[in-house]
mmCIF file of the N, C-alpha and C atoms, coordinates in Angstrom:
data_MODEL
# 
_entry.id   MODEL 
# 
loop_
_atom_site.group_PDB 
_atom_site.id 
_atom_site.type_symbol 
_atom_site.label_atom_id 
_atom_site.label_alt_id 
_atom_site.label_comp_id 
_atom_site.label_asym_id 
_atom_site.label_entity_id 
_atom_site.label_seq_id 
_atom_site.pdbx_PDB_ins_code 
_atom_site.Cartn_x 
_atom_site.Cartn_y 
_atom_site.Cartn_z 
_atom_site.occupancy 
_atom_site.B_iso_or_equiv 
_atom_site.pdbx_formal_charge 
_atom_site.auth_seq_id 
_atom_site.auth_comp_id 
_atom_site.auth_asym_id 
_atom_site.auth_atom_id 
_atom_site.pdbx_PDB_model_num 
ATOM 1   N N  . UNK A 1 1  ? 30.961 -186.167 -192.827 1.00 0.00 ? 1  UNK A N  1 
ATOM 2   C CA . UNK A 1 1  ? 29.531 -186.023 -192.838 1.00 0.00 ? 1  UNK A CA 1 
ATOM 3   C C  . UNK A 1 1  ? 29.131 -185.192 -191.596 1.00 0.00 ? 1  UNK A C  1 
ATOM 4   N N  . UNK A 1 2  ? 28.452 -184.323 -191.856 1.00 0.00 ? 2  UNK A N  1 
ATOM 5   C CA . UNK A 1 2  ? 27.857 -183.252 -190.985 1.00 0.00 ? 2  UNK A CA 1 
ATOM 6   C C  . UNK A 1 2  ? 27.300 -183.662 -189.702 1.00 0.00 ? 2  UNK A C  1 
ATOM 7   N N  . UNK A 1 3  ? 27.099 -183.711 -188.456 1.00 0.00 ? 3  UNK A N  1 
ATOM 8   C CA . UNK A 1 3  ? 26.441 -184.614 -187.801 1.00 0.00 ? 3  UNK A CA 1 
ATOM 9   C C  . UNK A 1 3  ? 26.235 -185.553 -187.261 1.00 0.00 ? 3  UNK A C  1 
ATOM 10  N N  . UNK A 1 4  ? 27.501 -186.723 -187.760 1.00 0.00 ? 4  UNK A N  1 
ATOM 11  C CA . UNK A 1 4  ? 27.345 -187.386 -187.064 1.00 0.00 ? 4  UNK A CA 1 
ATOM 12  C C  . UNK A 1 4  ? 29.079 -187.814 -186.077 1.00 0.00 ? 4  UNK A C  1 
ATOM 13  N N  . UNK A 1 5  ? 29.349 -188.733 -185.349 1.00 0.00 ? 5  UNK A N  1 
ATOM 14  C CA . UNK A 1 5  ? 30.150 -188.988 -184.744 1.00 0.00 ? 5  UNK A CA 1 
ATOM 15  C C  . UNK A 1 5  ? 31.683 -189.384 -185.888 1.00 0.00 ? 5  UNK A C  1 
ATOM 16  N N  . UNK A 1 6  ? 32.457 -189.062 -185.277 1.00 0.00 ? 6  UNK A N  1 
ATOM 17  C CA . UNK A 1 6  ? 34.043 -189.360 -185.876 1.00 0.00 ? 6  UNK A CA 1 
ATOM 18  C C  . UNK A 1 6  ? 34.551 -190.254 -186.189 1.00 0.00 ? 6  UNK A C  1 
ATOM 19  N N  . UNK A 1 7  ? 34.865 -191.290 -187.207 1.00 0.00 ? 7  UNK A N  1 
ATOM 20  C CA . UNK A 1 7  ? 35.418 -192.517 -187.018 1.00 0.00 ? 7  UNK A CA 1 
ATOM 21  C C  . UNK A 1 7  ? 37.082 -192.627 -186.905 1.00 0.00 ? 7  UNK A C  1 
ATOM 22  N N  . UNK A 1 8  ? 37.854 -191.771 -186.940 1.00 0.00 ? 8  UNK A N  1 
ATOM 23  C CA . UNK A 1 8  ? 38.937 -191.515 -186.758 1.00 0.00 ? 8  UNK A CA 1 
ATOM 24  C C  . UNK A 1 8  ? 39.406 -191.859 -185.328 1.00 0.00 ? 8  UNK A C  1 
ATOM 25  N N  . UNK A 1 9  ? 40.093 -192.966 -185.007 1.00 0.00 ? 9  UNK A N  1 
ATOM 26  C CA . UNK A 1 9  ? 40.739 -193.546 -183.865 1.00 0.00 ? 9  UNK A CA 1 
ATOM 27  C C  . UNK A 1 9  ? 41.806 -192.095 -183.171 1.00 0.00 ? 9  UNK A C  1 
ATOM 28  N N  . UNK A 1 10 ? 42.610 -191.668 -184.464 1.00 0.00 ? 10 UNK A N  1 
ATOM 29  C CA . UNK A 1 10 ? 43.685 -190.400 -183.948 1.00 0.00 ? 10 UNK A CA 1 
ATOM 30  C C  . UNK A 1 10 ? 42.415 -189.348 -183.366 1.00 0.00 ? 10 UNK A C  1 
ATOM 31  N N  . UNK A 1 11 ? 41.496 -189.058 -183.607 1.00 0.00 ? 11 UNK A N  1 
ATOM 32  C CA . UNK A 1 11 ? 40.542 -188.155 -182.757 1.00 0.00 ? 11 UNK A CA 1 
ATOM 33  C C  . UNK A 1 11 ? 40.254 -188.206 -181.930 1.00 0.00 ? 11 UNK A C  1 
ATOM 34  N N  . UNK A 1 12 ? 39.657 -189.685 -181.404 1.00 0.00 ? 12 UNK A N  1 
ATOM 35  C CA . UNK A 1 12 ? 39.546 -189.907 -180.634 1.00 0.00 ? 12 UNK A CA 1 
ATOM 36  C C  . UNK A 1 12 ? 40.696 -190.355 -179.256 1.00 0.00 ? 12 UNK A C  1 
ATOM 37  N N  . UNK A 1 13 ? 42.003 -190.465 -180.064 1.00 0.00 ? 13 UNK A N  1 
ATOM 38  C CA . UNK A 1 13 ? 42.869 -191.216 -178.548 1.00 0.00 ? 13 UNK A CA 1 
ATOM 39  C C  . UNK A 1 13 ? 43.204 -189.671 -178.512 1.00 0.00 ? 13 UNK A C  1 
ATOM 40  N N  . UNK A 1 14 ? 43.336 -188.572 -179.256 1.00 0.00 ? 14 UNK A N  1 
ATOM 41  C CA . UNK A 1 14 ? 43.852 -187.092 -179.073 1.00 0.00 ? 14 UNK A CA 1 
ATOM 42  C C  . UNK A 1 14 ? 42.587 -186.435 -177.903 1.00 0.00 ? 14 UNK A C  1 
ATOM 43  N N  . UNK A 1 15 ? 41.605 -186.596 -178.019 1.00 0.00 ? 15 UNK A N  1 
ATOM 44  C CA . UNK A 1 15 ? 40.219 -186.053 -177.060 1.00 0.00 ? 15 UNK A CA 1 
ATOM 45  C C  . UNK A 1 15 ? 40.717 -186.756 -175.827 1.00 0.00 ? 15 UNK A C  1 
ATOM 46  N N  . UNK A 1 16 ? 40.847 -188.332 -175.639 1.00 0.00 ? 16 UNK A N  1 
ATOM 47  C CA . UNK A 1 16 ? 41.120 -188.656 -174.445 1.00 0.00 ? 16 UNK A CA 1 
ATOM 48  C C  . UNK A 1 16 ? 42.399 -188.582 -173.517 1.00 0.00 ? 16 UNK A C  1 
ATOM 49  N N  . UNK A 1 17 ? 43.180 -187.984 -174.664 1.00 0.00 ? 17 UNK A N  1 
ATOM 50  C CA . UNK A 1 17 ? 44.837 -187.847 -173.970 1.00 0.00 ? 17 UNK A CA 1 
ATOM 51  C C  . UNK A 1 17 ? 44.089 -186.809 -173.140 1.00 0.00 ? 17 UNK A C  1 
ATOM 52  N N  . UNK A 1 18 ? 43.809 -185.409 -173.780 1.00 0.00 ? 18 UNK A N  1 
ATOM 53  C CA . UNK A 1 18 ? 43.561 -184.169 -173.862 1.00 0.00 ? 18 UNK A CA 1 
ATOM 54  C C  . UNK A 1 18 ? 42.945 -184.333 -172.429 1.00 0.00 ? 18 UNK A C  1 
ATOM 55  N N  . UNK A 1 19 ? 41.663 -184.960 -172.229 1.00 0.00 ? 19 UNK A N  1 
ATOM 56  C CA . UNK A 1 19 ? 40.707 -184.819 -171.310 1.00 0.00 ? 19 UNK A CA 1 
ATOM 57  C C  . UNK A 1 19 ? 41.405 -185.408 -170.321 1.00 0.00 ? 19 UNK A C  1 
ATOM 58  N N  . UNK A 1 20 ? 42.647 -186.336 -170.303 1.00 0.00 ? 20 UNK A N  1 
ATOM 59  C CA . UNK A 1 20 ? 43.462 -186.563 -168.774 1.00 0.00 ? 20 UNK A CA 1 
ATOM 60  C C  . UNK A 1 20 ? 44.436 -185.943 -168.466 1.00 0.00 ? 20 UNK A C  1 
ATOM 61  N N  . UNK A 1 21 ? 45.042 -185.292 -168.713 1.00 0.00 ? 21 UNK A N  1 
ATOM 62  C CA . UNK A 1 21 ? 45.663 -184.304 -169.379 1.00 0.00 ? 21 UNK A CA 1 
ATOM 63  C C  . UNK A 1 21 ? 45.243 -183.279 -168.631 1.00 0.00 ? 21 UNK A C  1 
ATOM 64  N N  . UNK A 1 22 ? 44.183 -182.355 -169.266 1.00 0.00 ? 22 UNK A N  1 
ATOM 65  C CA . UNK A 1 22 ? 43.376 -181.470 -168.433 1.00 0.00 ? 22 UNK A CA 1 
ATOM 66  C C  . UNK A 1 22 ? 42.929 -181.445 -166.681 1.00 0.00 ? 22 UNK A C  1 
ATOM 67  N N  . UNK A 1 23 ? 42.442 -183.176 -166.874 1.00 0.00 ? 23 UNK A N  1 
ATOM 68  C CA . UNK A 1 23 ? 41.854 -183.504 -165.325 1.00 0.00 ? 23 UNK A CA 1 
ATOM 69  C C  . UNK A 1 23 ? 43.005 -183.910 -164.555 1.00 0.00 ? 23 UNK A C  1 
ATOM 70  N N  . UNK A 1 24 ? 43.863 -184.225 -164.794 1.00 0.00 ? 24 UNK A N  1 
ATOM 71  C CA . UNK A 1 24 ? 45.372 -184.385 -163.805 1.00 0.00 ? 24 UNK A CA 1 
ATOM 72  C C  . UNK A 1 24 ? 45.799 -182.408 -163.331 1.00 0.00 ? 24 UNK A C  1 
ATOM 73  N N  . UNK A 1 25 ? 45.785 -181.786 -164.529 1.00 0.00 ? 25 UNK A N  1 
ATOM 74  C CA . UNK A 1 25 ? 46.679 -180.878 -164.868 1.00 0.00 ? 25 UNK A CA 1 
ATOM 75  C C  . UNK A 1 25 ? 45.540 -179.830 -163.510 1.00 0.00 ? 25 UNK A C  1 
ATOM 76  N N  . UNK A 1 26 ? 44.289 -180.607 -163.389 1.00 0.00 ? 26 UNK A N  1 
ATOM 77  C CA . UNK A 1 26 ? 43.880 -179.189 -162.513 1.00 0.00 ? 26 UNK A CA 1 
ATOM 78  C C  . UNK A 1 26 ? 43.840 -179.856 -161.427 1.00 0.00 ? 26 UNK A C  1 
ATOM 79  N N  . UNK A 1 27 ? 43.965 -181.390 -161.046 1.00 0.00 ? 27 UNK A N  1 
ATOM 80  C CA . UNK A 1 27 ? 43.747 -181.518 -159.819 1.00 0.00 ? 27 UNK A CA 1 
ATOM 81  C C  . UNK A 1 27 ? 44.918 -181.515 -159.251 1.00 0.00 ? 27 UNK A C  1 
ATOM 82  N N  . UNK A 1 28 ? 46.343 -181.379 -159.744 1.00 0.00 ? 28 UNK A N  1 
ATOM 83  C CA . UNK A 1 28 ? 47.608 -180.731 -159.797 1.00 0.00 ? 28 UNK A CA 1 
ATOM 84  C C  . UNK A 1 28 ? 47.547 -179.352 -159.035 1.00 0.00 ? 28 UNK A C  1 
ATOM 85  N N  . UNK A 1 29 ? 46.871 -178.289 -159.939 1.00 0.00 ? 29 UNK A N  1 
ATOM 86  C CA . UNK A 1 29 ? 46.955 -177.322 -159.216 1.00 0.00 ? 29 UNK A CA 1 
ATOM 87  C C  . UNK A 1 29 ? 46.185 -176.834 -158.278 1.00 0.00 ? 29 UNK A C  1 
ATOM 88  N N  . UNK A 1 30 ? 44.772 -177.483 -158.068 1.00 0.00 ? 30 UNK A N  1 
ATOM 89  C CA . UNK A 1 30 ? 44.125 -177.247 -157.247 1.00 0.00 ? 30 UNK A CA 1 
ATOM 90  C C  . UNK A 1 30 ? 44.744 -177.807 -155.561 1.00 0.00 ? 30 UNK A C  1 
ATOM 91  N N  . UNK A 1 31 ? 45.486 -178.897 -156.021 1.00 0.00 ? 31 UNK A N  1 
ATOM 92  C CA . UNK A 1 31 ? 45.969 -179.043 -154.828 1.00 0.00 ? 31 UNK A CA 1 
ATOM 93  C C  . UNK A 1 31 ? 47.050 -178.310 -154.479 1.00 0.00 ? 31 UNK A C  1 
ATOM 94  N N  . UNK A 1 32 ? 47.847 -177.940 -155.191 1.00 0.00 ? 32 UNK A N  1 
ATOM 95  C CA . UNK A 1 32 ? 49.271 -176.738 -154.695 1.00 0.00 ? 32 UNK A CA 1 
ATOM 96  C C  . UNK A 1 32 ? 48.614 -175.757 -154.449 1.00 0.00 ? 32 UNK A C  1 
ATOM 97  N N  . UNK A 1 33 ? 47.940 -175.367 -154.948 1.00 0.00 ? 33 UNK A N  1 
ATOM 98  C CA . UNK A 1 33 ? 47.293 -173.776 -154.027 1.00 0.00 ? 33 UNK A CA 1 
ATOM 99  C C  . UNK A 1 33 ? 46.408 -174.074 -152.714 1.00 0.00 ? 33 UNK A C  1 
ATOM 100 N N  . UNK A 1 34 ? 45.693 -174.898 -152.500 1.00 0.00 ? 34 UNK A N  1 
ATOM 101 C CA . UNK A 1 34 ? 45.304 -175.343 -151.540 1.00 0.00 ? 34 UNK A CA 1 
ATOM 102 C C  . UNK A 1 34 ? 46.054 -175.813 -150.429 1.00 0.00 ? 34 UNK A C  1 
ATOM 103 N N  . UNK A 1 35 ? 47.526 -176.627 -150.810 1.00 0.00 ? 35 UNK A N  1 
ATOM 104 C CA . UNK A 1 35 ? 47.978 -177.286 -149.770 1.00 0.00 ? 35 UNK A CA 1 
ATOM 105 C C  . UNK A 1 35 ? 49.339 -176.210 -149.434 1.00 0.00 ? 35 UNK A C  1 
ATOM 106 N N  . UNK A 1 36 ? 49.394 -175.011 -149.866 1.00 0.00 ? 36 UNK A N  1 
ATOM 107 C CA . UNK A 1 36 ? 50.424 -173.697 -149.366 1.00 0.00 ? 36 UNK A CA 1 
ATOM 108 C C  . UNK A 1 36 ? 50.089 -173.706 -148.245 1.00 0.00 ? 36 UNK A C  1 
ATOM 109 N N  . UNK A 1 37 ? 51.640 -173.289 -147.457 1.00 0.00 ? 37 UNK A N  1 
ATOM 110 C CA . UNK A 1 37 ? 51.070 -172.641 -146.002 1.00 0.00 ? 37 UNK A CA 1 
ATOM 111 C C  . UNK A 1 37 ? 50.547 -171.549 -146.065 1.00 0.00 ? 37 UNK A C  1 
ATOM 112 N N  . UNK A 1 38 ? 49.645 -171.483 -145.366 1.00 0.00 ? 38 UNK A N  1 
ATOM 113 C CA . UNK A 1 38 ? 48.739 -170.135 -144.754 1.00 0.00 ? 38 UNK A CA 1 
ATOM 114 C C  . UNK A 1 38 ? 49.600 -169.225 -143.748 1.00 0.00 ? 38 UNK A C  1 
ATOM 115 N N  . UNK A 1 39 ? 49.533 -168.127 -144.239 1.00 0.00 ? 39 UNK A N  1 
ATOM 116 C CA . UNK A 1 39 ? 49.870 -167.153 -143.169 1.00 0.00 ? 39 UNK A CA 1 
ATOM 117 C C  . UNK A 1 39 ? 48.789 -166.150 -142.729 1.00 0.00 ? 39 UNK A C  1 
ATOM 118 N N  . UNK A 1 40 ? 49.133 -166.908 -141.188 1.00 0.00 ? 40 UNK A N  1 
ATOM 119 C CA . UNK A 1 40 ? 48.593 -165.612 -140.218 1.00 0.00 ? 40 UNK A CA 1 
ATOM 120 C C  . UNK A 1 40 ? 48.729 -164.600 -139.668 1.00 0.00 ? 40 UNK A C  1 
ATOM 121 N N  . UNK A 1 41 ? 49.224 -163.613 -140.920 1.00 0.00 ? 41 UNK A N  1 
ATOM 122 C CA . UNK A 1 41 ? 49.897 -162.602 -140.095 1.00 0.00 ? 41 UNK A CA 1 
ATOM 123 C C  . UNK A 1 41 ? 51.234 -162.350 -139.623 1.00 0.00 ? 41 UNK A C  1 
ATOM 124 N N  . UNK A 1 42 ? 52.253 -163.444 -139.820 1.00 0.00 ? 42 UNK A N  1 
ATOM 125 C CA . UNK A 1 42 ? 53.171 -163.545 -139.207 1.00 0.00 ? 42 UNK A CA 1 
ATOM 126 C C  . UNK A 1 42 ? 54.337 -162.777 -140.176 1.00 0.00 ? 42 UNK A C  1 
ATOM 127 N N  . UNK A 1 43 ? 53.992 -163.044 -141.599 1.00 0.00 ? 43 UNK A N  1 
ATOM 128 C CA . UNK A 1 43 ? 54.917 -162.541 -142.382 1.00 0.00 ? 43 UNK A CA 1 
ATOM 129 C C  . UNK A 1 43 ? 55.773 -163.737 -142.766 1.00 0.00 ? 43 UNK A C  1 
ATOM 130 N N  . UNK A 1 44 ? 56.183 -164.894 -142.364 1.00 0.00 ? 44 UNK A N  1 
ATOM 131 C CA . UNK A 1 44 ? 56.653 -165.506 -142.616 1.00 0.00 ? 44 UNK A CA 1 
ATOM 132 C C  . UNK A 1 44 ? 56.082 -167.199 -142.279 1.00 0.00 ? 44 UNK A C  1 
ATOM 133 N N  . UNK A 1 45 ? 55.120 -167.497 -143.178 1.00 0.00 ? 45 UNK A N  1 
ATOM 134 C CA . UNK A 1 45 ? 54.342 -168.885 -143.288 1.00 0.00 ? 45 UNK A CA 1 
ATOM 135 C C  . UNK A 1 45 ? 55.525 -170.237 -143.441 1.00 0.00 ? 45 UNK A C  1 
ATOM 136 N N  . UNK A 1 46 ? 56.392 -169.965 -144.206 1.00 0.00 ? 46 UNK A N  1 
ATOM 137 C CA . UNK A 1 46 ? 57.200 -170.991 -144.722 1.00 0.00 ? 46 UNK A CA 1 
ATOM 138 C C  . UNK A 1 46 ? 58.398 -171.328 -143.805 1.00 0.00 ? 46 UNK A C  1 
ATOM 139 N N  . UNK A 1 47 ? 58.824 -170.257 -142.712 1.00 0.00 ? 47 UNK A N  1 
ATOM 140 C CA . UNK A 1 47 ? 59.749 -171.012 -141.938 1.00 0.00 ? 47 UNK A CA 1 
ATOM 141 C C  . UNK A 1 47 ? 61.101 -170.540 -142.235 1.00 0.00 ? 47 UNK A C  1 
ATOM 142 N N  . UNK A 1 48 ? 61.090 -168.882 -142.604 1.00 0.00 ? 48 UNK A N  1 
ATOM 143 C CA . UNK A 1 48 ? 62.760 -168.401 -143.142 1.00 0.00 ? 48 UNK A CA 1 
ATOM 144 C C  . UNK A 1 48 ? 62.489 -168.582 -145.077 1.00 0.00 ? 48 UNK A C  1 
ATOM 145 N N  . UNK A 1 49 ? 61.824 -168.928 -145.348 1.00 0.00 ? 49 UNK A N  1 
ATOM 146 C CA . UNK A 1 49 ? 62.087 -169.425 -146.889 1.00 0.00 ? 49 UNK A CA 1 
ATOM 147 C C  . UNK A 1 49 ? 61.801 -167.826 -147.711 1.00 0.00 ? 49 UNK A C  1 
ATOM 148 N N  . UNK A 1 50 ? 60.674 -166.788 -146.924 1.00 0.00 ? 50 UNK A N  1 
ATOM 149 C CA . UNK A 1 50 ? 60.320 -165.567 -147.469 1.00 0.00 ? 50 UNK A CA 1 
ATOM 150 C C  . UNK A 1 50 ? 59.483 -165.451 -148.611 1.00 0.00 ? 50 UNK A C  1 
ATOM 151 N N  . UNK A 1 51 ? 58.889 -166.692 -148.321 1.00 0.00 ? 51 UNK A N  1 
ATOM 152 C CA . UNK A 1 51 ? 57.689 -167.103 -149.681 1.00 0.00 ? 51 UNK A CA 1 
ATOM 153 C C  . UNK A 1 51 ? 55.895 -166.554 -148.674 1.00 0.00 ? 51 UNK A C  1 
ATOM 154 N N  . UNK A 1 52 ? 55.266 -166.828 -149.273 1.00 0.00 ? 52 UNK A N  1 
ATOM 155 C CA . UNK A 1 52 ? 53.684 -166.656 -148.635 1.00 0.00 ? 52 UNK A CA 1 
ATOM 156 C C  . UNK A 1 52 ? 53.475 -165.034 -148.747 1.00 0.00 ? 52 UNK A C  1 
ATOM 157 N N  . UNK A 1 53 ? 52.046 -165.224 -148.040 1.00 0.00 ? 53 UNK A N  1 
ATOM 158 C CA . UNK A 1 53 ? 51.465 -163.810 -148.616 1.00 0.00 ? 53 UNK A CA 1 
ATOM 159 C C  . UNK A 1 53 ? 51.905 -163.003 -147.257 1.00 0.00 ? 53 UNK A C  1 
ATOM 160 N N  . UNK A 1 54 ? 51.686 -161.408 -147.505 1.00 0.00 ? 54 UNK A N  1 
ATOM 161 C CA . UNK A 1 54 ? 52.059 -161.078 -146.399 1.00 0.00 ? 54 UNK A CA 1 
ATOM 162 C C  . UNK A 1 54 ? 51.204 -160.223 -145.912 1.00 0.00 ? 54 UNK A C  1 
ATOM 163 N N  . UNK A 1 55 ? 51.332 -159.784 -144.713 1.00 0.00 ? 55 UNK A N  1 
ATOM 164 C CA . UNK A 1 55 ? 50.584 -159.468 -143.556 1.00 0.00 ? 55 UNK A CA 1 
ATOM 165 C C  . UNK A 1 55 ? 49.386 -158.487 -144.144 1.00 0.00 ? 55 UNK A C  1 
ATOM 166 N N  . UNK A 1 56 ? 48.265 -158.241 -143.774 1.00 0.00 ? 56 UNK A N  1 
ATOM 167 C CA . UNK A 1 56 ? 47.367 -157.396 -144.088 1.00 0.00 ? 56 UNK A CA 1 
ATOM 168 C C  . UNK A 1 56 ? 46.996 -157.384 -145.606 1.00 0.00 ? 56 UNK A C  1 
ATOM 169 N N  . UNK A 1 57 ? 47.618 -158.399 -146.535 1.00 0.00 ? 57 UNK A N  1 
ATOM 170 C CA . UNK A 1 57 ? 46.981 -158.810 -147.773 1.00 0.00 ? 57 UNK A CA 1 
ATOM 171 C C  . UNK A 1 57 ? 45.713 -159.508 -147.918 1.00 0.00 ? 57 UNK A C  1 
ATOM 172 N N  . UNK A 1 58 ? 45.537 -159.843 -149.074 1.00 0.00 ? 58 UNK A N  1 
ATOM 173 C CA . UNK A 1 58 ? 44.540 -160.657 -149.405 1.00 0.00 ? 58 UNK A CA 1 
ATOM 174 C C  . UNK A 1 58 ? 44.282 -162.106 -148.351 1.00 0.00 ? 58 UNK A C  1 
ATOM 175 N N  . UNK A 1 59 ? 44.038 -162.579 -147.331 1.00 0.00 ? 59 UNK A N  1 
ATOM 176 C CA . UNK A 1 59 ? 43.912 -163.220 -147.015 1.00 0.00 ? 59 UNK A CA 1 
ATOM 177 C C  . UNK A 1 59 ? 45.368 -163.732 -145.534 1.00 0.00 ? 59 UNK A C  1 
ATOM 178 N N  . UNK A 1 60 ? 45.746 -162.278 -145.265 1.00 0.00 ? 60 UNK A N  1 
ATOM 179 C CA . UNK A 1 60 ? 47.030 -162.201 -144.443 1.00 0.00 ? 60 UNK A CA 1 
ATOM 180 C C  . UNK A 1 60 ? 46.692 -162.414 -143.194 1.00 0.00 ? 60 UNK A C  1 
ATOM 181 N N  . UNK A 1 61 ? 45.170 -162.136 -142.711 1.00 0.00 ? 61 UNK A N  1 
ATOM 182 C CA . UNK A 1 61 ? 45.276 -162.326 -141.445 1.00 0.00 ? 61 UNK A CA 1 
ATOM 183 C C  . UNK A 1 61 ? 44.658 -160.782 -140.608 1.00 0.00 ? 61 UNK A C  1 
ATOM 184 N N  . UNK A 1 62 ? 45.573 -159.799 -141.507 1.00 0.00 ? 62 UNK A N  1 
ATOM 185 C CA . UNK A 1 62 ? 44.779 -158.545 -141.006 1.00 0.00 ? 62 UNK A CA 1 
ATOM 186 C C  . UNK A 1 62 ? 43.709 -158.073 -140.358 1.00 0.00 ? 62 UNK A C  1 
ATOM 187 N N  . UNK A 1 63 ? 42.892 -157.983 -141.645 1.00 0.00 ? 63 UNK A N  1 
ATOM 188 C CA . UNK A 1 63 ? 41.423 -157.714 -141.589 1.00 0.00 ? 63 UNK A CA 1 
ATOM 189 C C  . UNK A 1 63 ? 40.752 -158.639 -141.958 1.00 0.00 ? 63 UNK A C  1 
ATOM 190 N N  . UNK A 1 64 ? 40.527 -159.882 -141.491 1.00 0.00 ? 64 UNK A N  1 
ATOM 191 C CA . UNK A 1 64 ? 39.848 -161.057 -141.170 1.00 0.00 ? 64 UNK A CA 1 
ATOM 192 C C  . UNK A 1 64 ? 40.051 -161.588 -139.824 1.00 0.00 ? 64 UNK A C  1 
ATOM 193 N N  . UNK A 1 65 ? 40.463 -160.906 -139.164 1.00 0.00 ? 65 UNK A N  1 
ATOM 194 C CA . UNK A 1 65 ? 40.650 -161.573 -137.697 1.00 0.00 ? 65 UNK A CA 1 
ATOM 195 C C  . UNK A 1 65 ? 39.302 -162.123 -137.154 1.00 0.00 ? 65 UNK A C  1 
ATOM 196 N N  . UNK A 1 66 ? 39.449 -163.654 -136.769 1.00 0.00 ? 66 UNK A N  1 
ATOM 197 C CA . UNK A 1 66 ? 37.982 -163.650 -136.060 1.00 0.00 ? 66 UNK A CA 1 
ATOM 198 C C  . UNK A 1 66 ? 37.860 -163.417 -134.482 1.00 0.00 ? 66 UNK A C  1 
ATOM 199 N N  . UNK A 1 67 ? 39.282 -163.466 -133.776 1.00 0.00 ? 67 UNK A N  1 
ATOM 200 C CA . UNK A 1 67 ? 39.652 -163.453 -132.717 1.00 0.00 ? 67 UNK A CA 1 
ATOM 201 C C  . UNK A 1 67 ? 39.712 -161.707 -132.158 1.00 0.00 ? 67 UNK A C  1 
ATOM 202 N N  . UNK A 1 68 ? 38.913 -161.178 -131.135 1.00 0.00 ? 68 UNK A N  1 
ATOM 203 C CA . UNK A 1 68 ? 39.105 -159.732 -131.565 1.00 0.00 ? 68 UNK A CA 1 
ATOM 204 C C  . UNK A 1 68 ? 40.641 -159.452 -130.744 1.00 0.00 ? 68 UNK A C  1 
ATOM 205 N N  . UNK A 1 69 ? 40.835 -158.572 -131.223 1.00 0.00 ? 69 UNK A N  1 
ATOM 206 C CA . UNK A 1 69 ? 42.536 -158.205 -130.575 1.00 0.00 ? 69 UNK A CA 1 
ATOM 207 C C  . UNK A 1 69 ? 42.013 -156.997 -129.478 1.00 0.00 ? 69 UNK A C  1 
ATOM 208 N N  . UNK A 1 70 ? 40.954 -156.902 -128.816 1.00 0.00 ? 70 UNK A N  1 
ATOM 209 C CA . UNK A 1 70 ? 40.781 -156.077 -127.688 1.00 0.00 ? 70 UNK A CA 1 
ATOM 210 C C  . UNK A 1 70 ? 39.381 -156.224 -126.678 1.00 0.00 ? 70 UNK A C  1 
ATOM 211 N N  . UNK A 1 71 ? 39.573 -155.889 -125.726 1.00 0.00 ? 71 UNK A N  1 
ATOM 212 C CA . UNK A 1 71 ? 38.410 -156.639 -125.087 1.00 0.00 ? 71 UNK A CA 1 
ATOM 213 C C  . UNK A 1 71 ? 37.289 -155.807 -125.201 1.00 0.00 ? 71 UNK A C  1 
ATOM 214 N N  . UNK A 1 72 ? 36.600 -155.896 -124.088 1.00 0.00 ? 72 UNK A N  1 
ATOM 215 C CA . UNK A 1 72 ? 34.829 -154.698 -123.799 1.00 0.00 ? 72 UNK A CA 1 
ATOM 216 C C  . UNK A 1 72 ? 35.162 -153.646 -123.989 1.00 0.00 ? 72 UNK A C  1 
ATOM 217 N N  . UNK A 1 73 ? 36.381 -153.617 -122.591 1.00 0.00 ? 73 UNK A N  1 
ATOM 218 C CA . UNK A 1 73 ? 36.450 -152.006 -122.144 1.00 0.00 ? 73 UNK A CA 1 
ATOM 219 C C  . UNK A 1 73 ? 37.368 -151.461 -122.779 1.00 0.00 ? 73 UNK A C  1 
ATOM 220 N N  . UNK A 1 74 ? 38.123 -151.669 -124.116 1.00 0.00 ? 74 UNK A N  1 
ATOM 221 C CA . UNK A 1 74 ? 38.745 -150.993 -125.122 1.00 0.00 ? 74 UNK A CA 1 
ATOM 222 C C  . UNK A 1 74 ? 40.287 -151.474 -124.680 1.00 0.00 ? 74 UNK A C  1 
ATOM 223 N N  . UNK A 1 75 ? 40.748 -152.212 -123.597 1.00 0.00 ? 75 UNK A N  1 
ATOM 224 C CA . UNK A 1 75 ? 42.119 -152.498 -123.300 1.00 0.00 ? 75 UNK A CA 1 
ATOM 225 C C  . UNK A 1 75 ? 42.711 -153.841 -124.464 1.00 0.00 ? 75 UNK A C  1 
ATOM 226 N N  . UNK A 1 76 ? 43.978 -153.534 -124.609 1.00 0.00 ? 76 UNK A N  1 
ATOM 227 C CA . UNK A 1 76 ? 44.435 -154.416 -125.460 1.00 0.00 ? 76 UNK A CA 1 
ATOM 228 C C  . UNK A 1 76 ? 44.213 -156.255 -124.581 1.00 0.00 ? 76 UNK A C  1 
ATOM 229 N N  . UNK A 1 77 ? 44.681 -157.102 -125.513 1.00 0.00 ? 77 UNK A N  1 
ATOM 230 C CA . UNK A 1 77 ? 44.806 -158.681 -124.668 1.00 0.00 ? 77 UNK A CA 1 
ATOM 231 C C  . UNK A 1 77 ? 46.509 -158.835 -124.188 1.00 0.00 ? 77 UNK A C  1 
ATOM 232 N N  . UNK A 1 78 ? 46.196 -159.159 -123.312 1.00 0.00 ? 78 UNK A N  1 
ATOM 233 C CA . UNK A 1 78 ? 47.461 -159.665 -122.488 1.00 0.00 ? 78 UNK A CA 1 
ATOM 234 C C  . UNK A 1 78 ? 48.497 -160.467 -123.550 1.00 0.00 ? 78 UNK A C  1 
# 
């Protein structure tokens, strides 16, 4: 019948597998991408392993520096 709700039990335990399922499956990955080491630039975040992003990429450290790498009078930092 058009309209109204499902009486089918298999529909319903299939929607709720589905929907934990889904909500595990992203708070899964939301946390592995989140909990990667960060690299700053170094080229090597992981410690020898040769995984992470690298230098002057998307989020390498490059060109996001908040720290400036030179002082007033144009001399590099010690």
């Amino acid at each position: 019948m058009a309209g109204s709700l499902p009486t089918n039990a298999l529909w319903w335990a299939l929607n709720a597998a589905s929907a934990v399922l889904m909500t595990m499956g992203g708070v899964w990955s939301c946390r592995w991408r989140e909990l990667r080491p960060i690299s700053f630039g170094t080229g090597d975040p992981g410690g020898g392993s040769g995984g992470g992003r690298k230098p002057g990429g998307a989020g390498g450290g490059g060109e996001y520096e908040m720290v400036a790498t030179e002082d007033v009078e144009g001399q590099g930092r010690a």
